[in-house]
N, C-alpha and C positions, 0 to 999 in steps of 0.2 A: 367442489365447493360452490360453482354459480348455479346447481339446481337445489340446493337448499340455503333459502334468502333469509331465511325470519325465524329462526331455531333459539336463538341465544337472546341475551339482554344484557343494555349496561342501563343501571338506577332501573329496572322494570323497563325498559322503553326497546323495542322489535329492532333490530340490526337487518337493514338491507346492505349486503356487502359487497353488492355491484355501484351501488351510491359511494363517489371519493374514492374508489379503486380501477386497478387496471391491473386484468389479466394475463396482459403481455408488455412485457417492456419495448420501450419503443423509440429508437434513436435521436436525440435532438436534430430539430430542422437544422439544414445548414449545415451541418459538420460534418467532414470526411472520417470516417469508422475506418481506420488499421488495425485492429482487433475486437470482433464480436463473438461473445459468451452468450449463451440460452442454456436455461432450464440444465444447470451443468451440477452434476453430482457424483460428490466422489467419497469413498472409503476406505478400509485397510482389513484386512484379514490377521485379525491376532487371536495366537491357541486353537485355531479351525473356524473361527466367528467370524462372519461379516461383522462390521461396524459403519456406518453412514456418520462424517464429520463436516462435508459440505452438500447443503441440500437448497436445490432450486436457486442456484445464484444465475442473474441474468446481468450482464454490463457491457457496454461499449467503450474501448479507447481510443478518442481520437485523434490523429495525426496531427503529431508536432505540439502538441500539450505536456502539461505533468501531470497527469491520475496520483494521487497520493492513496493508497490503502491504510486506514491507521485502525484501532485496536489493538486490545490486552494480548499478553504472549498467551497462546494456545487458542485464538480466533479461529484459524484460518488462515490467516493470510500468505504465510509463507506455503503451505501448501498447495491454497488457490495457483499461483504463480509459476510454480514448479509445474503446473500442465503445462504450460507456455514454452516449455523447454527438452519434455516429457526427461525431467529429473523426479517423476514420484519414486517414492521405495517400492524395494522391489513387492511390497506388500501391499502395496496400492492400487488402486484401480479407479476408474470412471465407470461409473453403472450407466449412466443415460446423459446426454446433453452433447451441443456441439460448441467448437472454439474454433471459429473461422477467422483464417488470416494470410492474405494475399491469394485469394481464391480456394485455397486450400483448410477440409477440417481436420486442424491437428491429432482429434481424437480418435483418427484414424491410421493415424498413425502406432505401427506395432515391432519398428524393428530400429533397431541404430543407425543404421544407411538411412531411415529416411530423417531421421532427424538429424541428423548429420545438416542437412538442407538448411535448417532453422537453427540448430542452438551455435551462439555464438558468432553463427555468420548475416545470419538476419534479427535473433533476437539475442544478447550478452545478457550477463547476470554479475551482479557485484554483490559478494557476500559480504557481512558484517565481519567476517575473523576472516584478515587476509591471508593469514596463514596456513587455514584451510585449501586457498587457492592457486597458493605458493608452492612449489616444490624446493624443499630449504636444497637438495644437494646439487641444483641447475644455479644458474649465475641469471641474475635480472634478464641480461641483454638475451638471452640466451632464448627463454622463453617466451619473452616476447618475438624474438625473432621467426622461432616455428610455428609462431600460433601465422606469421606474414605470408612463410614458405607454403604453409600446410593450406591456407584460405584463399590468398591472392596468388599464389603459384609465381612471386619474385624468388630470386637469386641468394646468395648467401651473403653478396654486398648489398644488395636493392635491401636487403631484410636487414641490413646493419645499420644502415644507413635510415632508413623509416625509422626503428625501431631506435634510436637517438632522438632524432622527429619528437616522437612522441612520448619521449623522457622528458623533453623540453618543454610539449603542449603539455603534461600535467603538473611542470613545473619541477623538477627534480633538478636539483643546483648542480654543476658541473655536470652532465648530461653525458658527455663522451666520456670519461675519467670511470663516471659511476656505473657505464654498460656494464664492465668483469665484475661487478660487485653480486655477494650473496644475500638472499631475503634478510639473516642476522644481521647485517653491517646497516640495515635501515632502521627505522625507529615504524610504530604504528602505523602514523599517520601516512611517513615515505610509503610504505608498502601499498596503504589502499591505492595513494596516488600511482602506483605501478599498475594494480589490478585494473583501473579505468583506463589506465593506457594499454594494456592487452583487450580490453573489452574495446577500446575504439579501433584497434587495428585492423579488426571485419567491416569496421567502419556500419557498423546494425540500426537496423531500424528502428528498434523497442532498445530500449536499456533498461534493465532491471535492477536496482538499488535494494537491495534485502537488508535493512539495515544499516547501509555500510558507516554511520557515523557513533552505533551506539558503543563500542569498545574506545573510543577516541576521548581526548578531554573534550572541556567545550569550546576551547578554542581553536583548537584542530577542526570539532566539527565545522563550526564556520568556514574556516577553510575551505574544507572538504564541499559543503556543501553550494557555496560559491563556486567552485571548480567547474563542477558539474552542472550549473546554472552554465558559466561562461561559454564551456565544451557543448552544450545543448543548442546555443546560440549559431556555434560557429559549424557543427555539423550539421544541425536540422534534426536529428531524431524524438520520438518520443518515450518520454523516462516513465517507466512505473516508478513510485517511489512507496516502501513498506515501513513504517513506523508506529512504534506505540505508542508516541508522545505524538500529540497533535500540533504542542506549542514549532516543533522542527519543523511541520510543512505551509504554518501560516506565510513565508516570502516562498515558499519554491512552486507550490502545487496550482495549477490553474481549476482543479475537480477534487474533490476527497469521496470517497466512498469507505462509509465505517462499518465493518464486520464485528458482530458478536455470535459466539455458539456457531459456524458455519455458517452464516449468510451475511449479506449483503442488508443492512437495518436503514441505515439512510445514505443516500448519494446529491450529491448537488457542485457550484462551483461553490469555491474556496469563502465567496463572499456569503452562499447562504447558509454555509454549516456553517462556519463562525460569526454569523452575526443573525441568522434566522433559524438556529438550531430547531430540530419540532421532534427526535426522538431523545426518550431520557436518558438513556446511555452515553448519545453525544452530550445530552450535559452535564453527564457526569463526567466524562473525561475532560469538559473544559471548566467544571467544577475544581477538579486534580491539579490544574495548571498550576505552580506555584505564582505564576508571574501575574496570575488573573487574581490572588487573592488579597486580602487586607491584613495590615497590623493586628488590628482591632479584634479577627476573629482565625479559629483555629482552622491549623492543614485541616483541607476536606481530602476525601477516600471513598472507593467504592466497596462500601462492607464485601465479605462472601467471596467465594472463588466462583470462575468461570465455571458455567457445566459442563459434566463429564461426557464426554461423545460413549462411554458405555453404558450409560441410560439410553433411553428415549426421552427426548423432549417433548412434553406436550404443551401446546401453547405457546404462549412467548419465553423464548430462552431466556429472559432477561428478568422476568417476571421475581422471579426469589431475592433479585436484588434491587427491586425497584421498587423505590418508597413510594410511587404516585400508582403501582397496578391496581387494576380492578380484576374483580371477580372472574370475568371471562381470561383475560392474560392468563393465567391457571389451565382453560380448559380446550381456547382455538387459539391456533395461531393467526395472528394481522394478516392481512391483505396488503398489498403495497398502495400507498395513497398517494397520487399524485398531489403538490405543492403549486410548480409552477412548470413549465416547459423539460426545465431542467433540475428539477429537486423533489427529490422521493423521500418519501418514509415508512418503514414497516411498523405500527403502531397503532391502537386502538386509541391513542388519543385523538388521531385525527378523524375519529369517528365524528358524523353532525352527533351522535348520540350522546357521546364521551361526557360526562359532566368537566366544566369549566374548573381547572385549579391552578394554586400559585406557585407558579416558577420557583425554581430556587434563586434566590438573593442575587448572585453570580450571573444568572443568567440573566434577570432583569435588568440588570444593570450595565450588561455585557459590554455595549456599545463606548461608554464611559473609561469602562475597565482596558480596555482594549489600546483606547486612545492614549492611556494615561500608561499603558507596558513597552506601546511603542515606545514614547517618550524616554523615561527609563531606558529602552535600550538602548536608544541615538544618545543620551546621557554618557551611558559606559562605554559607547564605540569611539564617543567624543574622546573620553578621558584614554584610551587605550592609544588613540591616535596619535593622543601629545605625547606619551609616555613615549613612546615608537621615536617620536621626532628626538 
């Protein structure tokens, strides 16, 4: 790409695409890196075909933060993650790139013993459906107990005894009573609250959140999602957290990074995607928010489905659904353009070339909007509070 500078055009005008770009990602000063991704790509083998669904994702997570990953179901993102644990299917592969973590590149890793090392005892994973995680015919205590015996090499009281512990650190009412109890005898919410207490009992450095409040109502999720703030606090780890609704990681996330089509389209902290948005995709998800919009006018949506990983993309993946592309979006894919220190975006708008256009409503307004959903919410936590009382 940087030996030809001046091929394409936006309005007639020459594109230098070393200008506002950067060829290599590059860690914010200052911050300790406990997981770096380069130039990482991965695919699947279906009916004899290669298929490439993530391509050239570069990111940093730093220690003791929350990285939020949000977009649409079939991004990425769950996939992205699943390297981190080497849970790809077994059709999966990594064609090129490294994931370096604790001196170690995951990607090099090829056999269960060595992962062994990492999933669970260094990096956990909380799935959205706990009963995926569950085994309905083990007893709560039970399972929690061997995840104590099999990581920490305690005893069969040491493991009875923690594993009450940490009945109680996720808040499970009668904690000793409810050890013999089965996944069925819990409701939802009880459950995930077990799955985070077997994911703390390695006591891990990364916690990985797949979801885990989207099966929940929405006052479970709070819960839930408080939990995990509080439990974040009191252990020190750092949480990925995967969601497709943006509005769940405005209190939890201190970084968001938004995937569409398999990459990574804009990254920054929590304060410049939601209030200096600069790619259109982010604003169309906070377009979607319901909580960001008005009486006055109708749910917004993002027309179109996501694209297919059995095409080829050319250009900008986002392109067929973006009301603001240009001509080139069609034909190159962006550069990533540096923002500020800390806020990237993959997009031809932030070409100097790009002609000047109007925001959508939503997001002009954002800052207003924002102030006035918090409000609203401290409103209804108000009222839920008395209600309690």
């Amino acid at each position: 790409m940087s030996e030809v500078k001046k091929t394409k055009h936006i309005d007639n005008k020459p594109i230098d695409i070393e200008k506002g770009s950067m060829k290599e990602f590059v860690p914010e000063p200052g911050k300790e890196v406990i997981l770096s991704v380069r130039d990482l790509n991965i695919g699947f083998v279906t009916r004899g075909k290669k298929t490439h669904v993530l391509r050239d994702i570069n990111l940093d997570v730093y220690k003791g933060e929350t990285l939020a990953i949000v977009g649409e179901s079939g991004s990425g993102k769950s996939v992205f993650t699943k390297t981190f644990t080497g849970m790809l299917d077994s059709n999966g592969f990594i064609s090129s790139g490294s994931i370096m973590f604790g001196g170690m590149d995951l990607v090099s890793f090829k056999s269960d013993k060595d992962w062994l090392k990492i999933r669970g005892k260094r990096i956990a994973t909380i799935f959205q459906d706990p009963m995926t995680s569950l085994n309905p015919l083990l007893s709560i205590g039970y399972q929690i107990s061997e995840v104590l015996r099999l990581h920490r090499g305690m005893s069969k009281e040491e493991a009875k005894k923690e594993a009450i512990n940490l009945l109680e650190k996720v808040k499970i009412p009668n904690a000793a009573e409810r050890y013999k109890d089965y996944p069925f005898q819990y409701s939802g919410g009880m459950r995930q609250r077990v799955v985070i207490a077997i994911a703390l009992a390695c006591r891990p450095e990364i916690l990985i959140c797949d979801e885990p409040t989207t099966a929940l109502d929405v006052t479970v999720q709070s819960q839930i999602i408080n939990l995990i703030k509080e439990l974040q606090k009191e252990y020190q780890w750092t949480t990925i957290f995967i969601t497709h609704d943006l509005g769940v990681v405005a209190n939890i996330a201190d970084r968001i990074a938004v995937m569409y089509g398999g990459q990574i389209v804009e990254y920054g902290t929590v304060q410049e995607v939601f209030y200096e948005p600069a790619h259109p995709y982010t604003w169309a998800l906070l377009c979607s928010l319901p909580q960001l919009g008005s009486k006055d006018e109708p749910l917004s949506f993002i027309k179109g489905n996501p694209p297919s990983f059995g095409k080829e993309i050319i250009g900008d993946a986002f392109a067929p659904r973006n009301e603001f592309a240009m001509n080139i979006d069609f034909v190159r894919e962006p550069p990533i353009f540096k923002i500020s220190e800390s806020h990237w975006a993959k997009t031809w708008l932030l070409s100097p070339y790009a002609p000047k256009i109007k925001k959508p409503k939503v997001i002009v307004e954002l800052h207003e909007r924002m102030k006035q959903a918090a409000q609203e919410l401290e409103r209804q936590e108000g009222f839920t509070h008395e209600e309690n009382e």
